[in-house]
VEXLOTI-642491 format. One record per residue (C-alpha): residue number from 1; residue in three letters; y, x, z. Coordinates in nm, 4 decimals. Layout:
SITE  pos  code         v         u         w
SITE  NUM   ALA         Y         X         Z
...
END
This chain:
SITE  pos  code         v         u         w
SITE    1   UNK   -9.5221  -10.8499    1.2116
SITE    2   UNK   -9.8817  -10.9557    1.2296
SITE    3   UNK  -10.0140  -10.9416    1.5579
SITE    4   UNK  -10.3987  -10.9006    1.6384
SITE    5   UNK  -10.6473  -10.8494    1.9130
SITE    6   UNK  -10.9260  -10.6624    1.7401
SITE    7   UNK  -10.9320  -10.3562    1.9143
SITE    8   UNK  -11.1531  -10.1918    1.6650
SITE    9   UNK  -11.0323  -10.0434    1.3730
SITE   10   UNK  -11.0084  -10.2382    1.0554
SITE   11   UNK  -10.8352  -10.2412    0.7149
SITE   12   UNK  -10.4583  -10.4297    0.6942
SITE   13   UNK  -10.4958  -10.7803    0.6128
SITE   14   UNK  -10.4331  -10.9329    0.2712
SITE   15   UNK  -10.1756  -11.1946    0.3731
SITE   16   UNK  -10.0240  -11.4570    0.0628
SITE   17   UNK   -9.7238  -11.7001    0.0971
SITE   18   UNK   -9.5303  -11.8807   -0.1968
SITE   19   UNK   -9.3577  -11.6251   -0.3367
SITE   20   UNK   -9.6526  -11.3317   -0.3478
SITE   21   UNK   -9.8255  -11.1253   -0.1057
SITE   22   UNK   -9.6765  -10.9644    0.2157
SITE   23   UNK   -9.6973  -10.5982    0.2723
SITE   24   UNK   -9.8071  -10.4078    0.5808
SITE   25   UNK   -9.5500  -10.1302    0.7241
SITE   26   UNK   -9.5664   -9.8672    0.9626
SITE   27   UNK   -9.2809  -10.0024    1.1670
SITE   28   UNK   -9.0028  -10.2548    1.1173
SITE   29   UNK   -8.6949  -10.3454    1.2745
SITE   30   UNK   -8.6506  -10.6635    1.4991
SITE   31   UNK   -8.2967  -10.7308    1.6701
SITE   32   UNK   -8.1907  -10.3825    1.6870
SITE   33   UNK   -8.5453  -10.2478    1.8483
SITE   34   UNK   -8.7758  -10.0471    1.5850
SITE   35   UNK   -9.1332  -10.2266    1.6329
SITE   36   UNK   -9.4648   -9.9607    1.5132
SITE   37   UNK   -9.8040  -10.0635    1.5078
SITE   38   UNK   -9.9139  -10.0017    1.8676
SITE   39   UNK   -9.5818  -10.1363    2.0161
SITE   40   UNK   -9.5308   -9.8329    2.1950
SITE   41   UNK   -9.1302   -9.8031    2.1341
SITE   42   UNK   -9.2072   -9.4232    2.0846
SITE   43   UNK   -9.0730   -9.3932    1.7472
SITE   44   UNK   -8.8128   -9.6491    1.8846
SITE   45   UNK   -8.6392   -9.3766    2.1761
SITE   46   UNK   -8.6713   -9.1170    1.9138
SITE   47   UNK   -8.4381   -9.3018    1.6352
SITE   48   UNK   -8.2127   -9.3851    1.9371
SITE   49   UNK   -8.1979   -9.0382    2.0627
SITE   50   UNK   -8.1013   -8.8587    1.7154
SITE   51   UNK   -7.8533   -9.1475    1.7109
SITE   52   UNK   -7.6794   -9.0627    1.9689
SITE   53   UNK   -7.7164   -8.6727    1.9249
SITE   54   UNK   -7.5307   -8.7349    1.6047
SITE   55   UNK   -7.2557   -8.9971    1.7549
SITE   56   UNK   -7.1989   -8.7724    1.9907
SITE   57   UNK   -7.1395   -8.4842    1.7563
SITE   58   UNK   -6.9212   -8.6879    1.5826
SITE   59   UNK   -6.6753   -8.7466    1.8711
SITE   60   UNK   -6.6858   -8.3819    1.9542
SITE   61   UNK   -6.5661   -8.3017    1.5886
SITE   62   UNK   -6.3317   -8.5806    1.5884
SITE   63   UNK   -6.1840   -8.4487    1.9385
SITE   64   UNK   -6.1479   -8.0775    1.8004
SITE   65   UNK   -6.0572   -8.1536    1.4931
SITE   66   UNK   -5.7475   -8.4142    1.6800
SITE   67   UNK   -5.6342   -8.1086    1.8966
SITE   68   UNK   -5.6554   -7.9028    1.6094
SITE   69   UNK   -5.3941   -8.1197    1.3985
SITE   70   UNK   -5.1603   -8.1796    1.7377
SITE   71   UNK   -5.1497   -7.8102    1.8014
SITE   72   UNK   -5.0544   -7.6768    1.4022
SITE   73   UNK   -4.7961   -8.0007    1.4133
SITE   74   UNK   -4.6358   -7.8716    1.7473
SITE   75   UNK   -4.6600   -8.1872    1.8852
SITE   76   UNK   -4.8749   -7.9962    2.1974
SITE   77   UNK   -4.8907   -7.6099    2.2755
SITE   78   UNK   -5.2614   -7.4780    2.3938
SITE   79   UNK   -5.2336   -7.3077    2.6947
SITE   80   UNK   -5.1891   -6.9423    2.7119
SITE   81   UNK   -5.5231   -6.7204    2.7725
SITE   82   UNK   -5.5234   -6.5812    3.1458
SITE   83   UNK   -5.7340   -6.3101    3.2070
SITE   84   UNK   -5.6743   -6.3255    3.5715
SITE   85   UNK   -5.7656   -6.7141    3.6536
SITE   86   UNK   -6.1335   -6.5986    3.5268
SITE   87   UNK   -6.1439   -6.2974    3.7893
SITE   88   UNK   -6.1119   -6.0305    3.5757
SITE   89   UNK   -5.8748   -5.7709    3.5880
SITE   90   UNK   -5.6166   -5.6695    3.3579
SITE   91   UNK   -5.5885   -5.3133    3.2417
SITE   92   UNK   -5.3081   -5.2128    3.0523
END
């Protein structure tokens, strides 16, 4: 990560080491933190938010799918529907 104080815009710098030249990138990943160009952390909190949105699904599924195998395999029985705890009214 090559960090400047030119506030104007300019072209990416041609940088050279031993082995060849180094590329510029958008963004890059430093100890678990996604780094972009402006160091705002922007693109940061929105990799960390679909990462937990899908996590999170993922335990959901995992839950029903759990419940689901205990209740075909009898090992618990789902409580009976009850019109009445929900305030409405049974007509028969």
């Amino acid at each position: 990560m090559l960090f400047c104080q030119l506030r104007d815009l300019h072209s990416d710098p041609t940088l050279f080491s031993a082995k060849g030249t180094i590329t510029v990138v958008k963004d890059f990943k430093f100890f678990g933190i996604i780094l972009d160009l402006k160091l705002s952390l922007l693109f940061h909190i929105r990799y960390f938010r679909v990462e937990c949105r899908w996590t999170f699904s993922m335990v959901c599924l995992g839950v029903y799918i759990l419940i689901l195998y205990l209740c075909f395999n009898k090992v618990i029985d789902l409580p009976k529907f009850d019109p009445s705890r929900f305030g409405q009214t049974v007509v028969s």
